[in-house]
KEZA-830963 format. One record per residue (C-alpha): residue number from 1; residue in three letters; x, y, z. Coordinates in steps of 0.001 Angstrom, whole numbers, plus 500000, padded with zeros to 6 digits. Layout:
BEGIN
SITE  nr rest     px     py     pz
SITE NUM  ala      X      Y      Z
...
REM end
This chain:
BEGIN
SITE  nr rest     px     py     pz
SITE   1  unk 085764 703140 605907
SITE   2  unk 088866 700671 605495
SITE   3  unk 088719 699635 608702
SITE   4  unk 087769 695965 608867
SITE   5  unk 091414 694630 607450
SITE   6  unk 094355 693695 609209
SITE   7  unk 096801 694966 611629
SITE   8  unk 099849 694855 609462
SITE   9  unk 099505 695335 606044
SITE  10  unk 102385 696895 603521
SITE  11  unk 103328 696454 600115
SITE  12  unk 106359 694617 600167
SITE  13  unk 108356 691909 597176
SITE  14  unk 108258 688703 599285
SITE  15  unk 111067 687230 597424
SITE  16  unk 114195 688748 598155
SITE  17  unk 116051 688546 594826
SITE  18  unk 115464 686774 591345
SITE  19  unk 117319 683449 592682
SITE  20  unk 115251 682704 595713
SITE  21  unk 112161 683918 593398
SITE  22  unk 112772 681159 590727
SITE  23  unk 113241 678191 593148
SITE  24  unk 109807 679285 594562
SITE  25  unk 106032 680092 592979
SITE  26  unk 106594 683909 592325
SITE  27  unk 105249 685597 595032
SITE  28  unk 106054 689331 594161
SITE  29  unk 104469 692355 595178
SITE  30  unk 105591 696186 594165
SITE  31  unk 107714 695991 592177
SITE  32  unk 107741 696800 588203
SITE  33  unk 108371 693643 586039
SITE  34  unk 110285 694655 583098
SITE  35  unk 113188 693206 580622
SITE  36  unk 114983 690333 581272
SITE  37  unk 113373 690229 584955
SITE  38  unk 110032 689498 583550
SITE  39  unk 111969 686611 580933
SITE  40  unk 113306 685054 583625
SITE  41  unk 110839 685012 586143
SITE  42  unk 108175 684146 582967
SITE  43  unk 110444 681237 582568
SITE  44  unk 110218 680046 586370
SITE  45  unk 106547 679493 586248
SITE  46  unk 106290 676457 584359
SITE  47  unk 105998 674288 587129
SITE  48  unk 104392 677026 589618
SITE  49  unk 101370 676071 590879
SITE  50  unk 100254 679633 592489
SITE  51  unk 101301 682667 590915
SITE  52  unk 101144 686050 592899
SITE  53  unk 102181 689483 590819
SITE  54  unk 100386 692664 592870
SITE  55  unk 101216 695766 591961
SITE  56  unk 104209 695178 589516
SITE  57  unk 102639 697471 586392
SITE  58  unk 101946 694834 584593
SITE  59  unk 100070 695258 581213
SITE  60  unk 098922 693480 577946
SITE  61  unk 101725 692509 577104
SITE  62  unk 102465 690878 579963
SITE  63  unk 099102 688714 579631
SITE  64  unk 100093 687954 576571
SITE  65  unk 103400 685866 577986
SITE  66  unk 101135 684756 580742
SITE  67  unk 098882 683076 578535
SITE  68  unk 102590 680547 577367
SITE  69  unk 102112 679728 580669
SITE  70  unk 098605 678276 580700
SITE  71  unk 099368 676488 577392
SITE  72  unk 102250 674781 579252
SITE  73  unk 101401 674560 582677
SITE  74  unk 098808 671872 584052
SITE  75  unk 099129 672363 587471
SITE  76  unk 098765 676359 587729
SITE  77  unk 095978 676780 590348
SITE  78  unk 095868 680004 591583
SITE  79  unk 096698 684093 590054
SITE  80  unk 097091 686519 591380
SITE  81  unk 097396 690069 589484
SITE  82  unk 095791 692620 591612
SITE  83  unk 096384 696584 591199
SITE  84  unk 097703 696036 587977
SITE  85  unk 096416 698625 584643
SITE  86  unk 095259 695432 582753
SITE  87  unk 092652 696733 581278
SITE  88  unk 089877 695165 579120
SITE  89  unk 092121 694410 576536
SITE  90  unk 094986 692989 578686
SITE  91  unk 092099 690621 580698
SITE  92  unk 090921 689784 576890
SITE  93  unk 094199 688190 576282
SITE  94  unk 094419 686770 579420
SITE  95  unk 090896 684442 578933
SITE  96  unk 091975 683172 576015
SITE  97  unk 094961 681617 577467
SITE  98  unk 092634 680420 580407
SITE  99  unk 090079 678519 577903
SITE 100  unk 093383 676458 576445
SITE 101  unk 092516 672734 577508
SITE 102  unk 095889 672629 579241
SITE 103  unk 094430 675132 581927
SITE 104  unk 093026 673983 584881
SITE 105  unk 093224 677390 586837
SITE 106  unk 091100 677679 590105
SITE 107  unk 091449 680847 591474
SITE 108  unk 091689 684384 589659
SITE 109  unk 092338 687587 590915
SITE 110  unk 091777 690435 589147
SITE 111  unk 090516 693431 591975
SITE 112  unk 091303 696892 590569
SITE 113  unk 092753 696042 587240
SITE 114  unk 091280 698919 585121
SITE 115  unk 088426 696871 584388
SITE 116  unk 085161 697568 582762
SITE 117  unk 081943 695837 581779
SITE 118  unk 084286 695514 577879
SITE 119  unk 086018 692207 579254
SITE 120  unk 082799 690515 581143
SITE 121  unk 081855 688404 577657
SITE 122  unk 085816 686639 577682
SITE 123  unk 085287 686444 581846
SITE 124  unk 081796 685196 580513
SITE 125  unk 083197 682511 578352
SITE 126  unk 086227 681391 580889
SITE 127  unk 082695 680479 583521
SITE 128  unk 081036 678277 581305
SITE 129  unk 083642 676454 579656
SITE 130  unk 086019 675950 582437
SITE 131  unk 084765 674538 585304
SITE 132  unk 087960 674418 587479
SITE 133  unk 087372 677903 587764
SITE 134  unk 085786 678117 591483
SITE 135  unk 087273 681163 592656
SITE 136  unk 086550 685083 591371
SITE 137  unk 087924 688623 592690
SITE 138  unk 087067 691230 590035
SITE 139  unk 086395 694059 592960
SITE 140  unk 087330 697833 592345
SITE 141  unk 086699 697051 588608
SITE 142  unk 084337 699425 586903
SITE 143  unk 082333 696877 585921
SITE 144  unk 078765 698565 586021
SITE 145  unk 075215 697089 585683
SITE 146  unk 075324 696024 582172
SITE 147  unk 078770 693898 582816
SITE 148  unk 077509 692588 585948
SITE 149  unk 074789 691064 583760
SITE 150  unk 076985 689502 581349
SITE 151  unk 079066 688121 584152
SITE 152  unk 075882 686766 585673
SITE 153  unk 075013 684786 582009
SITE 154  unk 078098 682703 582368
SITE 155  unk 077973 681976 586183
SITE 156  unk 074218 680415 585213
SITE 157  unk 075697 678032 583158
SITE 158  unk 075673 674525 584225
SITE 159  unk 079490 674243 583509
SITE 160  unk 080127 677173 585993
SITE 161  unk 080913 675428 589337
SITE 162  unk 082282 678730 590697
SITE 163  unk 082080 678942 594789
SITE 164  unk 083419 682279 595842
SITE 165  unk 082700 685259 594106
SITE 166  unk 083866 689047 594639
SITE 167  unk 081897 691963 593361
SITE 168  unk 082444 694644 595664
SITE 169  unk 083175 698365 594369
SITE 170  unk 081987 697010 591030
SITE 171  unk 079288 700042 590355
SITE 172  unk 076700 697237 590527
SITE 173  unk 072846 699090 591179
SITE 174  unk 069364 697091 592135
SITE 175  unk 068981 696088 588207
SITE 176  unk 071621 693301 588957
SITE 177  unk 069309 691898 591448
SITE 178  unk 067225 689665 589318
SITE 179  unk 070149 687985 587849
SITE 180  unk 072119 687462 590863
SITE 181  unk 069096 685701 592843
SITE 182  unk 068893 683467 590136
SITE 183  unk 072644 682470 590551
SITE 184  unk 071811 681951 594294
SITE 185  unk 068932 680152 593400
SITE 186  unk 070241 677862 590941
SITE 187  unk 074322 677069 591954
SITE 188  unk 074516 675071 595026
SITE 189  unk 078173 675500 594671
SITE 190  unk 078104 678826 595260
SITE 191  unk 079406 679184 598769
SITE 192  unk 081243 683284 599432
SITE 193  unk 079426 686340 597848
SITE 194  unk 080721 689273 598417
SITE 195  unk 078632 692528 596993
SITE 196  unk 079633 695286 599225
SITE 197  unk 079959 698947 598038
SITE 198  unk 077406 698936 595520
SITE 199  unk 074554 700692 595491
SITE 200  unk 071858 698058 595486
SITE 201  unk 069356 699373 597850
SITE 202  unk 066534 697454 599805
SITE 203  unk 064245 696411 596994
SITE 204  unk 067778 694705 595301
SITE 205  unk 068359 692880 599196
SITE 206  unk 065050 692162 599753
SITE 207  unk 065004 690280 596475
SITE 208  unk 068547 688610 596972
SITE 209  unk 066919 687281 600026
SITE 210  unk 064344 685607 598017
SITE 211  unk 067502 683604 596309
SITE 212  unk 069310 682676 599879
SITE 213  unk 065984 681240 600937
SITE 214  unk 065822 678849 598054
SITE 215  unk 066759 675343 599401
SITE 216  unk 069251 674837 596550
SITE 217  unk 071151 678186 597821
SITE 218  unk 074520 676846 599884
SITE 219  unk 075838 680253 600653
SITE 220  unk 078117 680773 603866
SITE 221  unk 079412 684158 603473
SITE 222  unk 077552 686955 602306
SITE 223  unk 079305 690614 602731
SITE 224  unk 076656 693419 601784
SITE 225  unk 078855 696542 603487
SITE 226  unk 077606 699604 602429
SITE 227  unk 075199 698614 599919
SITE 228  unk 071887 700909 601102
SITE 229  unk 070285 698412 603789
SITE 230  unk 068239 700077 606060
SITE 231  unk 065810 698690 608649
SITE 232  unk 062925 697824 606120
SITE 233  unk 064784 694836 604596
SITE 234  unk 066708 693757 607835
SITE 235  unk 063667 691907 608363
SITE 236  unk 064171 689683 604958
SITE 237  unk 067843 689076 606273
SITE 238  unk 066543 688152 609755
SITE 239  unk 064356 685579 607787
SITE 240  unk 067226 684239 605914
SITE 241  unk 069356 683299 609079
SITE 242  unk 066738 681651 610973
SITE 243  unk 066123 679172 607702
SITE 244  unk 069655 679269 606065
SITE 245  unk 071988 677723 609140
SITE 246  unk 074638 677438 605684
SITE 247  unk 074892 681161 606649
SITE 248  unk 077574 681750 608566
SITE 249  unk 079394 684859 607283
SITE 250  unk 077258 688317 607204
SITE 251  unk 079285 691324 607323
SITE 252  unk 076226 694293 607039
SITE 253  unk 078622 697215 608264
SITE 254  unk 078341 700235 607273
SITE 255  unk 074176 700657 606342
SITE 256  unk 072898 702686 608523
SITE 257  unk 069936 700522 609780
SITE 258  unk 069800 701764 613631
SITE 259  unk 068240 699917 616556
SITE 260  unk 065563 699217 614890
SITE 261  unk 067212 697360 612108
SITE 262  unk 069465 695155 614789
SITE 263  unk 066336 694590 616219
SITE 264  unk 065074 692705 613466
SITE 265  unk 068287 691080 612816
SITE 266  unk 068820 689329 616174
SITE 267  unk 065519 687998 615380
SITE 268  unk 067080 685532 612625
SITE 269  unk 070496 685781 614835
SITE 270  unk 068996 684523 617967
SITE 271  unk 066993 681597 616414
SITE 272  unk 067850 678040 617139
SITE 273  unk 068629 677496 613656
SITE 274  unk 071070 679970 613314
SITE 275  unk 074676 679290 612896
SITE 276  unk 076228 682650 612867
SITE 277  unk 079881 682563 613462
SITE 278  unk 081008 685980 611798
SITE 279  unk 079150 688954 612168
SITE 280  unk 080306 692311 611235
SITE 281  unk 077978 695713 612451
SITE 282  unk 080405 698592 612351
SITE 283  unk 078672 701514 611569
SITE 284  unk 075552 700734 611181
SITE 285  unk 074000 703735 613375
SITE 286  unk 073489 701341 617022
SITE 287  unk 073542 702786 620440
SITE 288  unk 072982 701184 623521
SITE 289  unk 069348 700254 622476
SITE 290  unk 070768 697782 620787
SITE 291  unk 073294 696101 623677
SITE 292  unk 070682 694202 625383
SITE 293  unk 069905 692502 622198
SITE 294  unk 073993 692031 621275
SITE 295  unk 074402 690800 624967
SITE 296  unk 071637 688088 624146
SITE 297  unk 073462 687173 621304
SITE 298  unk 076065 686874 622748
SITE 299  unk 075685 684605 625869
SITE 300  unk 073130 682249 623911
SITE 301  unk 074825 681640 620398
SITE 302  unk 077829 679340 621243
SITE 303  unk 078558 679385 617381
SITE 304  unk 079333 683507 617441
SITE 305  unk 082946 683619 617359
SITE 306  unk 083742 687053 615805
SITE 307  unk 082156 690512 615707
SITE 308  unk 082890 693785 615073
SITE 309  unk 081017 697052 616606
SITE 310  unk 083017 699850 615258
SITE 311  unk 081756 703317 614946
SITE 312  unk 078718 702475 616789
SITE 313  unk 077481 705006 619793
SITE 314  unk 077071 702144 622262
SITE 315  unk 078659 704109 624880
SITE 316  unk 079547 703307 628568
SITE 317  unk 075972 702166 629149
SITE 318  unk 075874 699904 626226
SITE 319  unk 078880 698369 626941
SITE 320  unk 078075 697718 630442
SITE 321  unk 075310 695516 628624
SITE 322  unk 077613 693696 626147
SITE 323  unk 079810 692736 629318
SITE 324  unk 077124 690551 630996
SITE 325  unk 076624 688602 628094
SITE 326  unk 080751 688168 627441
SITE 327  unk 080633 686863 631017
SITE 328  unk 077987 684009 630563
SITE 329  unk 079429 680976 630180
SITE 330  unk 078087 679834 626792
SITE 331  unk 079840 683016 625274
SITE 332  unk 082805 681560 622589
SITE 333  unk 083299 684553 621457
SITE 334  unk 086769 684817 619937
SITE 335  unk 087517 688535 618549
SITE 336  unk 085520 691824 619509
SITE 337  unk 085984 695338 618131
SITE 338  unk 084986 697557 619670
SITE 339  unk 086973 701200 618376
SITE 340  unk 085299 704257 618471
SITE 341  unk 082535 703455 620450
SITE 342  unk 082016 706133 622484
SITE 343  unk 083629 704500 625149
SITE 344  unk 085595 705888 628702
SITE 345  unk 087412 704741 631721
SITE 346  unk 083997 704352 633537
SITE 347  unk 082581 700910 631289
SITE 348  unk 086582 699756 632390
SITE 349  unk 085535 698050 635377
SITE 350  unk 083019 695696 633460
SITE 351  unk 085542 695270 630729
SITE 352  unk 088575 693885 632908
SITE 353  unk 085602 692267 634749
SITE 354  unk 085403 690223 631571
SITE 355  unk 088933 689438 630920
SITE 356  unk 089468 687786 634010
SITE 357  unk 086470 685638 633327
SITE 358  unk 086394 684621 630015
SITE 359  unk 088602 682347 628700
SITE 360  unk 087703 681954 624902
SITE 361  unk 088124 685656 623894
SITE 362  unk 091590 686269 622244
SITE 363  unk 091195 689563 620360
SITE 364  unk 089840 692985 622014
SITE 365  unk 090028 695574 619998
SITE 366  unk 089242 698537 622536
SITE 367  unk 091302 702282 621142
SITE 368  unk 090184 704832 619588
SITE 369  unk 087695 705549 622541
SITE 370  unk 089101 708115 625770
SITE 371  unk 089943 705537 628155
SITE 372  unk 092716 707486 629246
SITE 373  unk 095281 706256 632134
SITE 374  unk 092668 705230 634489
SITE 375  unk 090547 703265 632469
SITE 376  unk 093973 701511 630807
SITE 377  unk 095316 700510 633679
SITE 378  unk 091744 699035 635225
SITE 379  unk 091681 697053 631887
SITE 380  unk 095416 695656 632672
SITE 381  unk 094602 694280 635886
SITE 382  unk 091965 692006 633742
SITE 383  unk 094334 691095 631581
SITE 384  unk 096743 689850 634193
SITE 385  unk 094741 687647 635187
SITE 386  unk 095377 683674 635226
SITE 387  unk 092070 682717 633164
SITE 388  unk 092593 685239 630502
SITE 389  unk 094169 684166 627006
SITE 390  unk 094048 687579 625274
SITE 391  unk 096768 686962 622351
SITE 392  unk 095498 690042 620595
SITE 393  unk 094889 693991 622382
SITE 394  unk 094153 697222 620237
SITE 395  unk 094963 700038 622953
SITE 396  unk 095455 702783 620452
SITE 397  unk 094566 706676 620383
SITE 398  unk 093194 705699 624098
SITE 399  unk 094626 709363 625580
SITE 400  unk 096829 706910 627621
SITE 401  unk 100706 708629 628766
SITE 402  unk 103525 706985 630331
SITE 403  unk 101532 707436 633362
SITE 404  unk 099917 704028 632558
SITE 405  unk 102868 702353 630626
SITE 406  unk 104384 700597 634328
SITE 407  unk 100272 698161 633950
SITE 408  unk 101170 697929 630610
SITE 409  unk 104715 696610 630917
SITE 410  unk 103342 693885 633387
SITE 411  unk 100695 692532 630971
SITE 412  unk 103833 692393 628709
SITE 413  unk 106103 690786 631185
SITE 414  unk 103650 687897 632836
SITE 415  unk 101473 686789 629913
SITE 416  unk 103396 684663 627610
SITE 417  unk 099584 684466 625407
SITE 418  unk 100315 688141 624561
SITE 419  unk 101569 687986 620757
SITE 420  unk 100159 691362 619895
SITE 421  unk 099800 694943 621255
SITE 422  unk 098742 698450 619793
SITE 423  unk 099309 701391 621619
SITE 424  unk 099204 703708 618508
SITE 425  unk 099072 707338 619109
SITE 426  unk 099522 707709 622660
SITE 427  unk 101726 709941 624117
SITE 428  unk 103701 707455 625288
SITE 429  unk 106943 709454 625225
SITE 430  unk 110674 708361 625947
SITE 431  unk 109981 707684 629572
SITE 432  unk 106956 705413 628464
SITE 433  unk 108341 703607 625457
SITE 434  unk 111295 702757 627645
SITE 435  unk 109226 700859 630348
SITE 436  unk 107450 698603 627330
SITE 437  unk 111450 698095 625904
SITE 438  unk 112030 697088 629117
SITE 439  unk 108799 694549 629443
SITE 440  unk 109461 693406 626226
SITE 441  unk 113102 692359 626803
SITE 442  unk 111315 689211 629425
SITE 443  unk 111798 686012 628698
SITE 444  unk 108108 685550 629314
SITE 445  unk 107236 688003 626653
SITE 446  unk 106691 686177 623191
SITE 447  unk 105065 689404 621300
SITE 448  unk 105190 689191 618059
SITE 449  unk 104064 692720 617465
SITE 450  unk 104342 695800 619246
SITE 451  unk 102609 698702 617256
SITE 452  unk 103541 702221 617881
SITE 453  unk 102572 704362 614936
SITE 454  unk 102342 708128 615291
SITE 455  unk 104449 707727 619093
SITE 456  unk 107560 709895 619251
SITE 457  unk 110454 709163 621310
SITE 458  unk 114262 710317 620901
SITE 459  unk 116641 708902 618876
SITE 460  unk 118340 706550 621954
SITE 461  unk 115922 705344 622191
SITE 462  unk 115061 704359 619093
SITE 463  unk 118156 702652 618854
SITE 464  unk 117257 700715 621860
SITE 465  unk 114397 699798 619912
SITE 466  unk 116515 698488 617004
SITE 467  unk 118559 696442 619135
SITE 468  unk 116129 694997 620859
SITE 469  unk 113994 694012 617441
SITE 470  unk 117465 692325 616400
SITE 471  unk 118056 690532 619583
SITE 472  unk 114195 688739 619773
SITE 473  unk 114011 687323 616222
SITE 474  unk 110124 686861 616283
SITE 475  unk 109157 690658 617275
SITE 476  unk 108393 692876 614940
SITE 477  unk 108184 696581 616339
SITE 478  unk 106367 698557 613806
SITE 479  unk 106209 702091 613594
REM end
């Protein structure tokens, strides 16, 4: 499930044209690098000191003009060369360039290069011998168990002062376990691990745990999505937050640890020590069970700012629950997801209940459950109200029609906060669409994005549309 990313997210060149590229730090995305292009731009970057190059097809060859660069370039910080078919050989090339003494490189990206556990001995040598080095993406990279291992040799050497590290998709299995705990256990610089999407299992997380307990272990973000936790070594986690209050990133979505599992969790979430500011739980098998517990959470940790409940069953009982605890008033929360939850216009009285109460909260997302009209039009009279701040509102695939659009349009109109709406397949219609064009045209409308994917309307009004994009310079209507 790609869920967890952002609204808006396409694959665009940044730099319009070569001459406002070379008078800048190349920032180009999508597009294929080739000929006297590639000279020139090769050309701009000796002064650059952040590099960006996704998705242009770039290859060996390319690395082996990057690595001029390094020789040249002291104040290159930061790469960039996702979705590129480097390959082992191409990321071979690349590290000896980086281990030049003129390098002083900090970040590296390298997620889903073509990658395999073949490169991991250069990667090895770059970690120990260049110390600079504190940032590592190397996710969707084949990398496997025996290159994770390698990897693992040069991030325990005392040169390495790496603190964020990406592993996720990396075919990593519960024999990286040992090695990885003794990273955590011996790099206090180490601060961001991310190991989602591997298969590591309980006996790997319940031994990682044994590493984030150590008192040298720093880490603030861990991300272990999808990686076989179940209940059984929620417990060990649980354990972790109520010692580790470094820890204040854990994104644990999709493992399908039930009630049971949260249960244990909020056990380390709830303690005093606990610091949790991030917490991500979508699909992770809850139901309402588990909302009493979340609504605890909730009202009593003033540090939770963000959390996401996707694809959970909570239904309209469970989020009945969650509500009481958004409308205590040591709740900080921030941003709440909350799609496909099982969720319908009946839970919509306790939700715009909450909006007009709670003044931190600034992101709902809320579609992809049947509110319908009714239920969307309950949860706009919360949202015009004076104490809320909402800048952020996911309405989509909500079985809303034009019927509710006139609620919608007055959010739109009175709440200059608004800077973001998604009201994604709906069958909104012309006679819909037209009341938002109309909302949006208010000078106390400052949206900066109105989302309608999969909404058909006629062509007037799509020119409408256009001319009303063109005529409010900061709106972006994106469909």
């Amino acid at each position: 499930m790609a869920e967890q990313g952002a609204m808006v997210s396409s694959c665009s060149k940044k730099s319009s044209g070569l001459t406002s590229t070379l008078k800048m730090d190349p920032d180009v995305q999508c597009e294929e690098l080739t000929g006297s292009r590639w000279t020139e731009l090769v050309s701009s970057m000796k002064n650059s000191k952040t590099i960006r190059l996704d998705d242009c097809s770039l290859s060996r060859s390319h690395c082996e003009d990057l690595c001029s660069v390094f020789s040249t370039n002291q104040s290159l910080k930061e790469l960039k060369l996702n979705n590129n078919e480097l390959k082992d050989e191409g990321v071979k090339v690349l590290c000896k360039g980086l281990l030049t003494p003129s390098c002083n490189l900090e970040l590296l990206w390298l997620q889903n290069c073509s990658l395999t556990g073949a490169c991991c001995e250069s990667l090895c040598s770059v970690l120990s011998k260049k110390p600079s080095l504190t940032e590592l993406h190397l996710g969707d990279n084949k990398l496997e168990t025996s290159g994770g291992k390698v990897l693992c040799q040069g991030l325990l050497d005392p040169n390495c002062k790496i603190r964020s590290l990406t592993l996720s998709y990396c075919e990593l299995t519960k024999d990286n376990a040992e090695l990885l705990t003794s990273v955590l256990r011996t790099k206090p610089t180490l601060k961001e691990l991310n190991l989602s999407n591997n298969e590591l299992g309980d006996g790997a997380i319940k031994q990682l745990c044994r590493g984030l307990m150590d008192p040298n272990c720093n880490l603030e973000l861990l991300h272990l999505e999808n990686c076989g936790v179940t209940a059984e070594s929620c417990a060990d986690l649980g354990n972790v937050l109520h010692t580790k209050p470094s820890l204040i990133d854990l994104a644990v979505g999709d493992n399908k640890f039930g009630d049971a599992g949260l249960a244990l969790l909020c056990q380390g979430l709830l303690h005093p020590n606990c610091k949790i500011q991030k917490l991500w739980l979508w699909e992770c098998g809850l139901t309402a069970a588990s909302c009493q517990d979340l609504s605890n959470l909730i009202s009593t940790k003033e540090s939770l700012i963000e959390m996401s409940l996707i694809t959970n069953s909570l239904g309209d009982a469970g989020m009945d629950l969650l509500c009481q605890g958004l409308k205590d008033p040591k709740c900080k929360l921030q941003s709440l997801w909350l799609r496909e939850c099982g969720l319908t216009s009946a839970c919509c009285e306790s939700v715009s209940s909450v909006l007009s109460t709670n003044k931190s909260l600034k992101e709902l997302q809320i579609g992809s459950n049947k509110l319908e009209d009714e239920g969307v039009k309950v949860i706009c009279e919360g949202l015009r109200q004076p104490s809320c701040n909402i800048e952020s509102i996911w309405l989509g695939d909500s079985d809303a029609t034009a019927g509710c659009c006139d609620s919608i349009a007055a959010v739109i109109s009175s709440k200059p906060c608004l800077r973001e709406i998604d009201l994604s397949n709906n069958m909104l219609e012309d006679e819909g669409v037209r009341k938002l064009y109309e909302a949006v045209k208010s000078p106390n409308c400052k949206l900066k994005h109105l989302v309608l994917y999969d909404i058909y309307w006629s062509s007037e009004v799509d020119d409408e549309l256009q001319a009303l994009e063109e005529s409010k310079p900061g709106l972006k209507i994106i469909s």
